[in-house]
PDB file of N, CA, C and O in Angstrom:
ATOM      1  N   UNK A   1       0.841  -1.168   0.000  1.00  0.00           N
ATOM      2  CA  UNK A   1       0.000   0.000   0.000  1.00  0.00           C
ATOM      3  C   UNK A   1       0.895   1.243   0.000  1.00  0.00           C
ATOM      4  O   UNK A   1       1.770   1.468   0.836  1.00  0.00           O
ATOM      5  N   UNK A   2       0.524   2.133  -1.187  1.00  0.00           N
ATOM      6  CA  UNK A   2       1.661   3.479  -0.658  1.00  0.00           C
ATOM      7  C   UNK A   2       1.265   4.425   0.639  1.00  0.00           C
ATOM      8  O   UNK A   2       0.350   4.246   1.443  1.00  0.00           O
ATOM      9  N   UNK A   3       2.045   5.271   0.598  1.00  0.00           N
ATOM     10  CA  UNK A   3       1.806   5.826   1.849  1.00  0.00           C
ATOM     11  C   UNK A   3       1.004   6.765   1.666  1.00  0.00           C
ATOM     12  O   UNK A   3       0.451   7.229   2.663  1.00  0.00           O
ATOM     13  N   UNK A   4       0.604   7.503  -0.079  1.00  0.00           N
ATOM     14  CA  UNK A   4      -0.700   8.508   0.076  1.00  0.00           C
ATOM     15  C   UNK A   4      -1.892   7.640   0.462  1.00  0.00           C
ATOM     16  O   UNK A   4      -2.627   7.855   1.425  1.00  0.00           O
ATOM     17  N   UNK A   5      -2.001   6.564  -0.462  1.00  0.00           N
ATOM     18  CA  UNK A   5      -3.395   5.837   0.768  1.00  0.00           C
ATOM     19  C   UNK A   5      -3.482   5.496   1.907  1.00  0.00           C
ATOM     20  O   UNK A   5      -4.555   5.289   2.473  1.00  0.00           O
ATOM     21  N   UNK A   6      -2.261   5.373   2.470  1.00  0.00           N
ATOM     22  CA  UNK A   6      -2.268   4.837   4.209  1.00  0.00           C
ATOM     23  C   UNK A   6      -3.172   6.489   4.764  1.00  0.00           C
ATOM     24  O   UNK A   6      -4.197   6.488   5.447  1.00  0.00           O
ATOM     25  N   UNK A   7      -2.520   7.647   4.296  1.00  0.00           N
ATOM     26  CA  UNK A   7      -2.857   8.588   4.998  1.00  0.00           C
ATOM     27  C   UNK A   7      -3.803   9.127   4.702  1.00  0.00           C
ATOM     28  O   UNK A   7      -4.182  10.089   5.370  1.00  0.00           O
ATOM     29  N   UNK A   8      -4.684   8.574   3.315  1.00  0.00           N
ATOM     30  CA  UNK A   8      -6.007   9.065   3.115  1.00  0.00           C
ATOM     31  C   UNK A   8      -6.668   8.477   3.614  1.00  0.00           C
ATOM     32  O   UNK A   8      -7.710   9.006   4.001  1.00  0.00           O
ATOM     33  N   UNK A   9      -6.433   7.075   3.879  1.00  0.00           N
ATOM     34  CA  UNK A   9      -7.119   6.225   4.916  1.00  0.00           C
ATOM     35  C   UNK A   9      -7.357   6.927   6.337  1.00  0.00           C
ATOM     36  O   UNK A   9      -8.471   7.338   6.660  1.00  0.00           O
ATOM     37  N   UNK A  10      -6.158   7.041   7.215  1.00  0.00           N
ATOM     38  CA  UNK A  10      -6.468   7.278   8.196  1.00  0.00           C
ATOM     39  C   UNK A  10      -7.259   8.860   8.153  1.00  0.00           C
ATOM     40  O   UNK A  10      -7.912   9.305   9.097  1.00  0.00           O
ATOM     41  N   UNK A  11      -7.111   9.333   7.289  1.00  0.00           N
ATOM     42  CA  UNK A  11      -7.652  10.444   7.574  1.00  0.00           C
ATOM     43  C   UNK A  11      -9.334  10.791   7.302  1.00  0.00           C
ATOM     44  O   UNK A  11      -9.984  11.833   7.394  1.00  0.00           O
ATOM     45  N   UNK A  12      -9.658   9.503   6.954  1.00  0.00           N
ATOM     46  CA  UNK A  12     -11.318   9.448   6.148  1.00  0.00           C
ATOM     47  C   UNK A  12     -11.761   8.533   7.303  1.00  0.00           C
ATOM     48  O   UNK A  12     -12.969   8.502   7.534  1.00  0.00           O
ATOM     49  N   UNK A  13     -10.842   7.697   8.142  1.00  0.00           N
ATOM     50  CA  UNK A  13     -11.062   6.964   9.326  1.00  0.00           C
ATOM     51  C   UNK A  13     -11.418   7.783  10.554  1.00  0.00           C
ATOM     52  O   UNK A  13     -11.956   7.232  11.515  1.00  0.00           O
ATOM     53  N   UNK A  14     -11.066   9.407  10.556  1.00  0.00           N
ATOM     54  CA  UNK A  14     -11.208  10.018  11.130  1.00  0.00           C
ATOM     55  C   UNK A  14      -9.936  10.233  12.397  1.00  0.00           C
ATOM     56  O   UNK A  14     -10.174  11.019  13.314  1.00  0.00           O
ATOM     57  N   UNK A  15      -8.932   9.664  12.365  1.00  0.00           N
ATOM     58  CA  UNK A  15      -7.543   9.924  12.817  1.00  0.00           C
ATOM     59  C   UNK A  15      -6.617  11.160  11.715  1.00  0.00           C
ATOM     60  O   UNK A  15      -6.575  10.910  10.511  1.00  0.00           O
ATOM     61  N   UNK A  16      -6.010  12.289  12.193  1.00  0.00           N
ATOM     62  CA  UNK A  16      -6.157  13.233  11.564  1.00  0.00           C
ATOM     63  C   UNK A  16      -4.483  13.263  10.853  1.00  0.00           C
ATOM     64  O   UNK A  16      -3.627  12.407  11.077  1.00  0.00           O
ATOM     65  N   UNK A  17      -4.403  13.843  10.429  1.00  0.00           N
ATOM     66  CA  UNK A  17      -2.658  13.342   9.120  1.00  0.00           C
ATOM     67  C   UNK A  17      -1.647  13.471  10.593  1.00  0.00           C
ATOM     68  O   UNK A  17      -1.080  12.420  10.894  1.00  0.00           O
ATOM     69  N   UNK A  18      -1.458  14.375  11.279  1.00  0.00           N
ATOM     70  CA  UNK A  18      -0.664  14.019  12.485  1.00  0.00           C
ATOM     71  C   UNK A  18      -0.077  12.473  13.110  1.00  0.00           C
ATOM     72  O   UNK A  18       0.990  11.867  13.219  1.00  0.00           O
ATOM     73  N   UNK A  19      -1.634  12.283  13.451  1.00  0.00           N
ATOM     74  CA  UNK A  19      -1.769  11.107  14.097  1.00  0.00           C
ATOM     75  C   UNK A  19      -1.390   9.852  13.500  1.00  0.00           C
ATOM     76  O   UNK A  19      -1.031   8.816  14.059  1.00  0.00           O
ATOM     77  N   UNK A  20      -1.543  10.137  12.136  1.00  0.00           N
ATOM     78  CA  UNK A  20      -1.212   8.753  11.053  1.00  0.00           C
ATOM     79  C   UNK A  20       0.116   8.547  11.163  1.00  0.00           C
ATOM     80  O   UNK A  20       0.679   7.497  11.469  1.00  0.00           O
ATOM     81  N   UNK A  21       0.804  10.058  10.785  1.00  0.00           N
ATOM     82  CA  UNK A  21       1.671   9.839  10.495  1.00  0.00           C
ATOM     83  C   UNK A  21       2.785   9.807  11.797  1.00  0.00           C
ATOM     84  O   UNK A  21       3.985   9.630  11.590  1.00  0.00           O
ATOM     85  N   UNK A  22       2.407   9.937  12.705  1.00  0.00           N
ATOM     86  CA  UNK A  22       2.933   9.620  14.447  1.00  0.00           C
ATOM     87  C   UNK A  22       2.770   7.747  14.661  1.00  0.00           C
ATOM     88  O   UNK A  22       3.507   6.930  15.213  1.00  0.00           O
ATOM     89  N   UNK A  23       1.409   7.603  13.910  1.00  0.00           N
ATOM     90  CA  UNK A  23       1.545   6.094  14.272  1.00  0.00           C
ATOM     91  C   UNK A  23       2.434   5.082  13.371  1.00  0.00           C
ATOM     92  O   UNK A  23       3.109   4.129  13.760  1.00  0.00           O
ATOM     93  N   UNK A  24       2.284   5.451  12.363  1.00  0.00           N
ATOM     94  CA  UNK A  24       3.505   4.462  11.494  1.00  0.00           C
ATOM     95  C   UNK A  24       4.539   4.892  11.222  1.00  0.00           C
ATOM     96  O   UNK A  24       4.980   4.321  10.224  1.00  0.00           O
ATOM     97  N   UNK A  25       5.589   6.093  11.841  1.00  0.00           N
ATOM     98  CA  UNK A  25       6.609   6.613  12.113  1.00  0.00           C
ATOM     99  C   UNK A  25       6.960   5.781  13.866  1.00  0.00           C
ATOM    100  O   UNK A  25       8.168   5.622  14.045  1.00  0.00           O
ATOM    101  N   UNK A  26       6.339   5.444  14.680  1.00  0.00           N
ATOM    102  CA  UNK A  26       6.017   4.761  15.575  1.00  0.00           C
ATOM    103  C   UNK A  26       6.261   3.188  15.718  1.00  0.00           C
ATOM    104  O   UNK A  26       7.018   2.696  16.555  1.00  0.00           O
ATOM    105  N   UNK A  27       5.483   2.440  14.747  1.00  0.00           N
ATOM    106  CA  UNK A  27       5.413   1.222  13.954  1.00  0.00           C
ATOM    107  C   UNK A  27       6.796   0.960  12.904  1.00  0.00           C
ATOM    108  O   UNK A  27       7.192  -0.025  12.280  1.00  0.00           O
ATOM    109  N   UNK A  28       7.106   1.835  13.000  1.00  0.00           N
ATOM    110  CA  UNK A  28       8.792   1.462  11.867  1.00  0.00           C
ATOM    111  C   UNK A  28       9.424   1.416  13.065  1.00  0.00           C
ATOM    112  O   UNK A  28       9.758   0.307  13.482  1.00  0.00           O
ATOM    113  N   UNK A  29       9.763   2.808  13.991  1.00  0.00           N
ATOM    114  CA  UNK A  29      10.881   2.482  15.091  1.00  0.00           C
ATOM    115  C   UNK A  29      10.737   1.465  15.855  1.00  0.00           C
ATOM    116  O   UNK A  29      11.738   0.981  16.384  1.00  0.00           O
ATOM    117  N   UNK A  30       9.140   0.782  16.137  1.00  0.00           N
ATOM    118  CA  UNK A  30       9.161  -0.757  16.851  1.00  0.00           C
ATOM    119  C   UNK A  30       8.918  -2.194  16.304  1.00  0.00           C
ATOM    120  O   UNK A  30       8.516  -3.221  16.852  1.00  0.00           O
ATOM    121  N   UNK A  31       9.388  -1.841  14.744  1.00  0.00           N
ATOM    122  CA  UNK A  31       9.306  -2.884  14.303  1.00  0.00           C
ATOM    123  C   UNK A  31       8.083  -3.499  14.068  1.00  0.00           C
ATOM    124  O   UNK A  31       7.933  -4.712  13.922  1.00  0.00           O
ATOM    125  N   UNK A  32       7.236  -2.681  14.034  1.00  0.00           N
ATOM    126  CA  UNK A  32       5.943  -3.358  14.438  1.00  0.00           C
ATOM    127  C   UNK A  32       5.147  -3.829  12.531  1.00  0.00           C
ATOM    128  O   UNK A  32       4.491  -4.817  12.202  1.00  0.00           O
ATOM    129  N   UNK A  33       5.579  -2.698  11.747  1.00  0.00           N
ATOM    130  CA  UNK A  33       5.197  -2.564  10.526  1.00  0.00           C
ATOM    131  C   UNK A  33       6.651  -2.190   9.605  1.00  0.00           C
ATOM    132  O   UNK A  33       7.755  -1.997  10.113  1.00  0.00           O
ATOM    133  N   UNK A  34       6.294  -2.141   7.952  1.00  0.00           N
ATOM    134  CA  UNK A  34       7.451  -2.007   6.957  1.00  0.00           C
ATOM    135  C   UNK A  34       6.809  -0.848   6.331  1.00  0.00           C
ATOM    136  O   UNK A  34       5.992  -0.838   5.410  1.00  0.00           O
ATOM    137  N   UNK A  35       7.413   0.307   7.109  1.00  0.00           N
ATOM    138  CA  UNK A  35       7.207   1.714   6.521  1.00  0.00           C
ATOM    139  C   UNK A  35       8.115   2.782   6.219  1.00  0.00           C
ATOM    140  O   UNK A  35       9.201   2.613   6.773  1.00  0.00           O
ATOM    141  N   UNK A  36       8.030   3.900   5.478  1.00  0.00           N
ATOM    142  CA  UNK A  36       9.462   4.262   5.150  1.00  0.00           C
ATOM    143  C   UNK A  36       9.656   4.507   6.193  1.00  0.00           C
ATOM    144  O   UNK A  36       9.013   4.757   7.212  1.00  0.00           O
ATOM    145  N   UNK A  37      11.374   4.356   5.657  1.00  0.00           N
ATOM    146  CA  UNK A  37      12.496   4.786   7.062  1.00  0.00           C
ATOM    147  C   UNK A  37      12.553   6.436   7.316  1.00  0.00           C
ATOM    148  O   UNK A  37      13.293   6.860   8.204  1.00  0.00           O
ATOM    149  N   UNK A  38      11.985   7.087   6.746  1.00  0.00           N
ATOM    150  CA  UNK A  38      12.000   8.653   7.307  1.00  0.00           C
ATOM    151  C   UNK A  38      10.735   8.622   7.864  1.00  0.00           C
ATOM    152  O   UNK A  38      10.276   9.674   7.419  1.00  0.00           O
ATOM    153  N   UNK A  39       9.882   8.139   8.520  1.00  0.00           N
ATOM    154  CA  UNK A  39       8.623   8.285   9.284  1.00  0.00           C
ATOM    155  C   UNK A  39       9.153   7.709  10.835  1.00  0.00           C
ATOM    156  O   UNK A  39       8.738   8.037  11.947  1.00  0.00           O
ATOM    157  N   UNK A  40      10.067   6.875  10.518  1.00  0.00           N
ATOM    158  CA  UNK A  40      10.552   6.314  12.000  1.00  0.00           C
ATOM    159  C   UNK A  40      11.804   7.659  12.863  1.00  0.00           C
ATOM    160  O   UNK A  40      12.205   7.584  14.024  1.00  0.00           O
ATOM    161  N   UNK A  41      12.024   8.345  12.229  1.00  0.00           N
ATOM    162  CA  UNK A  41      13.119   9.517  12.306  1.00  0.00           C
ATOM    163  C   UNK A  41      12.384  10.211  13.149  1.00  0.00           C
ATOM    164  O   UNK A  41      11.240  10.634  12.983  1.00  0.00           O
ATOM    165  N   UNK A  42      13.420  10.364  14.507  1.00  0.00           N
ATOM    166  CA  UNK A  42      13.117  10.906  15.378  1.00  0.00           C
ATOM    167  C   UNK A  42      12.572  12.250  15.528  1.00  0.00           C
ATOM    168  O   UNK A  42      11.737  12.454  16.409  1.00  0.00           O
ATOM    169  N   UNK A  43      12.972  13.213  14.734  1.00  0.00           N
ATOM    170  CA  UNK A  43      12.558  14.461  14.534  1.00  0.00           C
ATOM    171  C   UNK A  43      11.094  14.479  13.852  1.00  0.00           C
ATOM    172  O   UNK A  43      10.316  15.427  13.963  1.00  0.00           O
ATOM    173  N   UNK A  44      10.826  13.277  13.118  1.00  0.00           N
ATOM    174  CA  UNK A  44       9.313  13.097  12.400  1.00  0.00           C
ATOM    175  C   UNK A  44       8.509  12.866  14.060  1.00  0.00           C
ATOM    176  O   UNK A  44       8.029  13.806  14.694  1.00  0.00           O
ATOM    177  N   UNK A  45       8.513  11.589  14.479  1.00  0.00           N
ATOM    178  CA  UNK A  45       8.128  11.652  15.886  1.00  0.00           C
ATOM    179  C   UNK A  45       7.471  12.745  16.774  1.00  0.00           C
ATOM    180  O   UNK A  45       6.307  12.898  17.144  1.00  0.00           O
ATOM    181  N   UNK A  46       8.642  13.475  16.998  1.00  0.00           N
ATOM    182  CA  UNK A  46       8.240  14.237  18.049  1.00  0.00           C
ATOM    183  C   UNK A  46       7.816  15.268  17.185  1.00  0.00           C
ATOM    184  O   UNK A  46       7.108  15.949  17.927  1.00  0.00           O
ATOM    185  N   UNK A  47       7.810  15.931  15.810  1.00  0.00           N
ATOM    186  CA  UNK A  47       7.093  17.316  15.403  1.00  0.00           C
ATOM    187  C   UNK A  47       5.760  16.912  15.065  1.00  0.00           C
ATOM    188  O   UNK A  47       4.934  17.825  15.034  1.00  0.00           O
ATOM    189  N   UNK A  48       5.110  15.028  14.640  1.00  0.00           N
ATOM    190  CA  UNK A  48       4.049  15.002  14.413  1.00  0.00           C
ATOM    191  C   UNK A  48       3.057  14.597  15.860  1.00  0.00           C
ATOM    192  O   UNK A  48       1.860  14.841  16.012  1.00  0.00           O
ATOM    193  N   UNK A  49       4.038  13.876  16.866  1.00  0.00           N
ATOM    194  CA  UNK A  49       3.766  13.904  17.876  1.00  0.00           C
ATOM    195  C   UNK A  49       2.877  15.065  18.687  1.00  0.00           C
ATOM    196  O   UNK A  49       1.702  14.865  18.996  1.00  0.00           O
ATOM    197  N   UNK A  50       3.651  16.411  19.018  1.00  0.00           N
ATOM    198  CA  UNK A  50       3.584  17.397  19.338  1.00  0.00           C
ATOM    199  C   UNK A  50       2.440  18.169  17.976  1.00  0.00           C
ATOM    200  O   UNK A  50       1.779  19.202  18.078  1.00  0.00           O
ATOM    201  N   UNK A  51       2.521  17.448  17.061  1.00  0.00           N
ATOM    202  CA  UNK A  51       0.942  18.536  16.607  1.00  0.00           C
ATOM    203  C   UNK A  51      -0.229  17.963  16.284  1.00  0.00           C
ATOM    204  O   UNK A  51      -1.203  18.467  15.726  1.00  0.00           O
ATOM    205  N   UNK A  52      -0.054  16.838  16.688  1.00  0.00           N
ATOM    206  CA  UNK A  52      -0.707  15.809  17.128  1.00  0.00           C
ATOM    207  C   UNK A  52      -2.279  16.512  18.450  1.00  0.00           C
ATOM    208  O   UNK A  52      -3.445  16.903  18.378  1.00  0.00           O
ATOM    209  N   UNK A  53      -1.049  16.237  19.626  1.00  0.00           N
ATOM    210  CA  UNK A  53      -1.123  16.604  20.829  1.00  0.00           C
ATOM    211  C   UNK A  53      -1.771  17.906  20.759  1.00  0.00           C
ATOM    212  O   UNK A  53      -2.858  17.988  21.330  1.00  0.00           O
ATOM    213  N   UNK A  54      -1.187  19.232  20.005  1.00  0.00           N
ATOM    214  CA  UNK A  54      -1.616  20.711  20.222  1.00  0.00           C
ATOM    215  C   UNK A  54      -2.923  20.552  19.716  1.00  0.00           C
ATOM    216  O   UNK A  54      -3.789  21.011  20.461  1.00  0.00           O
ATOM    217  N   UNK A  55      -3.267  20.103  18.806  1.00  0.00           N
ATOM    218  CA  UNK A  55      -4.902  19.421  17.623  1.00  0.00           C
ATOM    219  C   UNK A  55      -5.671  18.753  19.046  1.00  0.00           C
ATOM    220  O   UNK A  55      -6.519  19.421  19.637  1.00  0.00           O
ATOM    221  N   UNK A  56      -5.347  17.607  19.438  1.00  0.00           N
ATOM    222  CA  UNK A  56      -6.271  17.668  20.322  1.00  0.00           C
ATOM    223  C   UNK A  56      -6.765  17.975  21.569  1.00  0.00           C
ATOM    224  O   UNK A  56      -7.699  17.419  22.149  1.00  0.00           O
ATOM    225  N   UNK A  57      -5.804  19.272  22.107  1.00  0.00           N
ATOM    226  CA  UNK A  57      -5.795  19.977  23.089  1.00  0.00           C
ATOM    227  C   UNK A  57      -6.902  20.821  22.766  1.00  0.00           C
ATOM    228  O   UNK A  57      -7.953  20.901  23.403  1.00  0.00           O
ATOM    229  N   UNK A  58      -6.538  21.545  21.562  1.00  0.00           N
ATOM    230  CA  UNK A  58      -7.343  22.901  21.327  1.00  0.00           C
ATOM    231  C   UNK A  58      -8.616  22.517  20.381  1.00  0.00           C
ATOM    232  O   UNK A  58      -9.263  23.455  19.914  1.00  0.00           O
ATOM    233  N   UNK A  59      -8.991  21.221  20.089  1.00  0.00           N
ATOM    234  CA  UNK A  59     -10.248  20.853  20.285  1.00  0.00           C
ATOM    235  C   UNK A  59     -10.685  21.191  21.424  1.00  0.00           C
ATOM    236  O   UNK A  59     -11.115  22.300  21.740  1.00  0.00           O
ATOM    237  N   UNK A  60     -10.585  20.194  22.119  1.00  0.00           N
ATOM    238  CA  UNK A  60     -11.464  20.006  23.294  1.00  0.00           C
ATOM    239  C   UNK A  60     -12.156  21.596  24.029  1.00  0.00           C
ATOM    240  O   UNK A  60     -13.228  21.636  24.633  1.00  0.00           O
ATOM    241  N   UNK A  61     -11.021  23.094  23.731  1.00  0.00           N
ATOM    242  CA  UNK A  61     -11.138  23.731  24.398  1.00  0.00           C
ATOM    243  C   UNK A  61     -12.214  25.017  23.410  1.00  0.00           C
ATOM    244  O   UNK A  61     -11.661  25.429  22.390  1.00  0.00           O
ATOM    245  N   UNK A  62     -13.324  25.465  23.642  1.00  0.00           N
ATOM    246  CA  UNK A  62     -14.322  25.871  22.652  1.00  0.00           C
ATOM    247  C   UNK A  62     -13.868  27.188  22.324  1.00  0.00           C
ATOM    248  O   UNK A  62     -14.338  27.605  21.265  1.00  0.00           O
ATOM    249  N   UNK A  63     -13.089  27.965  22.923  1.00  0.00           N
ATOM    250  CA  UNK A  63     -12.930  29.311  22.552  1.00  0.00           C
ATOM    251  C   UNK A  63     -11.401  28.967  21.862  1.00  0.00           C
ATOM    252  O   UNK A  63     -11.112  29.918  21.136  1.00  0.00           O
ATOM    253  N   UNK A  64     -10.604  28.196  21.850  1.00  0.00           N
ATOM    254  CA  UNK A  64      -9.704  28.136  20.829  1.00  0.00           C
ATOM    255  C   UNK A  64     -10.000  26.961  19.446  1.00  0.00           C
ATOM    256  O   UNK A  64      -9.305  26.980  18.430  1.00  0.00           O
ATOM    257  N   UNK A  65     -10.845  26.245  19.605  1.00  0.00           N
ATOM    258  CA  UNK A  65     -11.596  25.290  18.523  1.00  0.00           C
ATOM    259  C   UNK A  65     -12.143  26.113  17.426  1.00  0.00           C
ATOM    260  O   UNK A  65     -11.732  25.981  16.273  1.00  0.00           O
ATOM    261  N   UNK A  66     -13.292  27.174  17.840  1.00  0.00           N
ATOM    262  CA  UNK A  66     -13.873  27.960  16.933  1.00  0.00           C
ATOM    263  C   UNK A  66     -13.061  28.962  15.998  1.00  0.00           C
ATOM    264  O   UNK A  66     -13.724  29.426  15.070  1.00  0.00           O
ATOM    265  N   UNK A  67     -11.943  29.307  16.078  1.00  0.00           N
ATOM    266  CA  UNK A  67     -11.239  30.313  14.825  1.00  0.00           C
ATOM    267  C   UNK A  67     -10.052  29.268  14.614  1.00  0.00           C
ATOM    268  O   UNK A  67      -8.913  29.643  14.337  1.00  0.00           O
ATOM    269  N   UNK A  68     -10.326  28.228  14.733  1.00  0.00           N
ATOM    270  CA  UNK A  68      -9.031  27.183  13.753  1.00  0.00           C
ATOM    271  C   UNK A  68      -9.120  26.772  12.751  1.00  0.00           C
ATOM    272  O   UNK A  68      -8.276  26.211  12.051  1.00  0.00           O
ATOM    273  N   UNK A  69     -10.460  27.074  12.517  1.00  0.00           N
ATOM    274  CA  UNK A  69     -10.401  26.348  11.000  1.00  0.00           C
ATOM    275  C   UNK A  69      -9.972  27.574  10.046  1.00  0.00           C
ATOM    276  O   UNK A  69      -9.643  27.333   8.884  1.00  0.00           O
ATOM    277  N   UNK A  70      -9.978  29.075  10.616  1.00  0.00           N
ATOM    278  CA  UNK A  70      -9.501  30.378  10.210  1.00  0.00           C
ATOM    279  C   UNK A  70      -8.495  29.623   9.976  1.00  0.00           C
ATOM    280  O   UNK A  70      -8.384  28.692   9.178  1.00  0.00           O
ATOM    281  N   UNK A  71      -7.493  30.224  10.975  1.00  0.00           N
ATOM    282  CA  UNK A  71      -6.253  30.212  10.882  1.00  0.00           C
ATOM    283  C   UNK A  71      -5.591  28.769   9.879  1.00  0.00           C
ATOM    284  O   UNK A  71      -4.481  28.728   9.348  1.00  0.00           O
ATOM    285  N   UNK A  72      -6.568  27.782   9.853  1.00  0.00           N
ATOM    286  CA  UNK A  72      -6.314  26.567   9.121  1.00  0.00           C
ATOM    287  C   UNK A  72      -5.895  27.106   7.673  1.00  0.00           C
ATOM    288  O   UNK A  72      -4.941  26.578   7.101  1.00  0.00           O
ATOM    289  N   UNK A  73      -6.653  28.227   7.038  1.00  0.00           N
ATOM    290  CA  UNK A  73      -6.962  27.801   5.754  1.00  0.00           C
ATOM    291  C   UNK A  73      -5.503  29.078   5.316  1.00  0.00           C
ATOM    292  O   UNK A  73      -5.115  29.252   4.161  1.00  0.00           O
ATOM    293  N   UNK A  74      -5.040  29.658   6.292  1.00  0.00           N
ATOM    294  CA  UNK A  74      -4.206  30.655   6.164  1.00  0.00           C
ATOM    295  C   UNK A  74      -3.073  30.139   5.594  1.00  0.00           C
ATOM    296  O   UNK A  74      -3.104  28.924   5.788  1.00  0.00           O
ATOM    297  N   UNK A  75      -1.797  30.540   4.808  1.00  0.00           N
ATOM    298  CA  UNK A  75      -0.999  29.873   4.126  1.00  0.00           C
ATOM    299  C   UNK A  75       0.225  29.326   5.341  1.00  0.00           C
ATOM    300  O   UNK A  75       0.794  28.238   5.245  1.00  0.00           O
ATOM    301  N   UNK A  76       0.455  30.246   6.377  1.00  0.00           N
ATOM    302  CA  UNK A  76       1.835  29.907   7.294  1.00  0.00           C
ATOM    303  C   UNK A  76       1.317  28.921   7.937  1.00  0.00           C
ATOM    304  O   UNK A  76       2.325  28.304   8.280  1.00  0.00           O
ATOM    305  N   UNK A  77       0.408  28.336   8.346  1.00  0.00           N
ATOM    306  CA  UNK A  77      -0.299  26.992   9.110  1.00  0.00           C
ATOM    307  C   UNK A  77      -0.030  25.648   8.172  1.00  0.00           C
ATOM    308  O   UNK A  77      -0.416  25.334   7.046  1.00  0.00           O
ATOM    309  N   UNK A  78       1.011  24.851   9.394  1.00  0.00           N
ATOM    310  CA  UNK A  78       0.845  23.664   8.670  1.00  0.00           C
ATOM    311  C   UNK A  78      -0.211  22.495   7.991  1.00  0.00           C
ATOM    312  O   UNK A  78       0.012  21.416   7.443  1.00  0.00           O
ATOM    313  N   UNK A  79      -0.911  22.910   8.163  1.00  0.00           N
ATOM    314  CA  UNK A  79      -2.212  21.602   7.680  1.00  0.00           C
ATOM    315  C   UNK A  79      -2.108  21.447   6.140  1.00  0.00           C
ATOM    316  O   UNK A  79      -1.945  20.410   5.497  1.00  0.00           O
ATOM    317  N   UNK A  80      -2.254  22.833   5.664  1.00  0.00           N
ATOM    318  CA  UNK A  80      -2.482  22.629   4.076  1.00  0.00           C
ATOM    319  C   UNK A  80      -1.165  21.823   3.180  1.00  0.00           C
ATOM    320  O   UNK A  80      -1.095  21.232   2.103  1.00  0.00           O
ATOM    321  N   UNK A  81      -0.404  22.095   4.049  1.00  0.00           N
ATOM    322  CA  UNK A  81       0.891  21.555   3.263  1.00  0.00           C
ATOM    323  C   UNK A  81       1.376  20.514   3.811  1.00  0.00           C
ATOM    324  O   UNK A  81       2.361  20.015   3.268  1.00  0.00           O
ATOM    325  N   UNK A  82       1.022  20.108   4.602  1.00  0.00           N
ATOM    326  CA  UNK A  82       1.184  18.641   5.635  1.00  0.00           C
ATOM    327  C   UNK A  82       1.423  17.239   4.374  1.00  0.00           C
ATOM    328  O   UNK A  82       2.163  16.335   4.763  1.00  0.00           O
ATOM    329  N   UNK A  83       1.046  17.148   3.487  1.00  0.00           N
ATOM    330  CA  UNK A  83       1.048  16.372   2.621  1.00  0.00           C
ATOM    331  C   UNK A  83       1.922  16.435   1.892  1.00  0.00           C
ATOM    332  O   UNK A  83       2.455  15.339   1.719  1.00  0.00           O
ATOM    333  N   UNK A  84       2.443  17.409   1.232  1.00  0.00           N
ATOM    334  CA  UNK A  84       3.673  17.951   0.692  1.00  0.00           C
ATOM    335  C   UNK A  84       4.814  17.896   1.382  1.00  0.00           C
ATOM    336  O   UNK A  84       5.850  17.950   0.718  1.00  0.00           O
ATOM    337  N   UNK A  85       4.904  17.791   2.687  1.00  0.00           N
ATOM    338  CA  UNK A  85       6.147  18.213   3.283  1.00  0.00           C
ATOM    339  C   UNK A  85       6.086  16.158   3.605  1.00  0.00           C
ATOM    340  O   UNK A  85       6.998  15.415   3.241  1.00  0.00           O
ATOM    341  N   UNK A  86       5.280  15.851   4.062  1.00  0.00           N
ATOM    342  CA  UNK A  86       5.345  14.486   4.278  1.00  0.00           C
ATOM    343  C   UNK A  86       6.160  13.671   2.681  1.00  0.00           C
ATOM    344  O   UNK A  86       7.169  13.035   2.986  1.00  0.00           O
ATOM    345  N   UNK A  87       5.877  13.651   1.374  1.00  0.00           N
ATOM    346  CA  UNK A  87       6.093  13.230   0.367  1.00  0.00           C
ATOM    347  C   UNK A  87       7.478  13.778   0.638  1.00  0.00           C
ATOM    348  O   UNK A  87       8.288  12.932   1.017  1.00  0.00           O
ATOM    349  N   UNK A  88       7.852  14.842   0.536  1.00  0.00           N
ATOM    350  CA  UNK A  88       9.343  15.513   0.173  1.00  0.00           C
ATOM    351  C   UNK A  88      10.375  14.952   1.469  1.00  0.00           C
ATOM    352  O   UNK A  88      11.588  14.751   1.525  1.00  0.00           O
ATOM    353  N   UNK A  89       9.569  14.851   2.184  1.00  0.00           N
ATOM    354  CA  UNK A  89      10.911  13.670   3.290  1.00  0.00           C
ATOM    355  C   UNK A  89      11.622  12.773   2.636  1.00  0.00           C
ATOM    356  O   UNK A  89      12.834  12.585   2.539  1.00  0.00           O
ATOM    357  N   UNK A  90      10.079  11.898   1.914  1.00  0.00           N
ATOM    358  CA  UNK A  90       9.998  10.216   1.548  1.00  0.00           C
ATOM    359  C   UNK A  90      10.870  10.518   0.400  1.00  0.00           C
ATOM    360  O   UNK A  90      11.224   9.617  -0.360  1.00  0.00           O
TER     361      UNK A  90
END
């Protein structure tokens, strides 16, 4: 399976490109799965880790939830390009 469907998967699964890509960057460093070797890279880890984590912090919290999808669609916010920067690792 390539890795744009792993992550359209998880992301239509409702686990969000962070999280995907935290879990089988995760699954390479424990051996657990055969995924590229730049998803297991420690610096992948902890930056998808950590925005991972900030995503579902500022859900939960209603006065910073409501202007994110603003700031989402803005060009300096990683989301839109999250896909791009993921490919250009690989």
């Amino acid at each position: 399976m390539e890795l744009g469907s792993i992550l359209a998967s998880g992301w239509a699964s409702g686990i969000n490109l962070y999280g995907t890509v935290f879990l089988l960057g995760l699954a390479n460093r424990l051996d657990w799965a055969s995924t590229p070797p730049a998803l297991g890279e420690t610096w992948v880890l902890v930056l998808s880790g950590l925005l991972y984590a900030v995503e579902f912090v500022v859900d939960k919290i209603p006065w910073l939830d409501s202007p994110r999808p603003l700031v989402g669609t803005s060009s300096w916010w990683p989301r839109p390009r999250s896909t791009e920067k993921v490919k250009s690792v690989l």
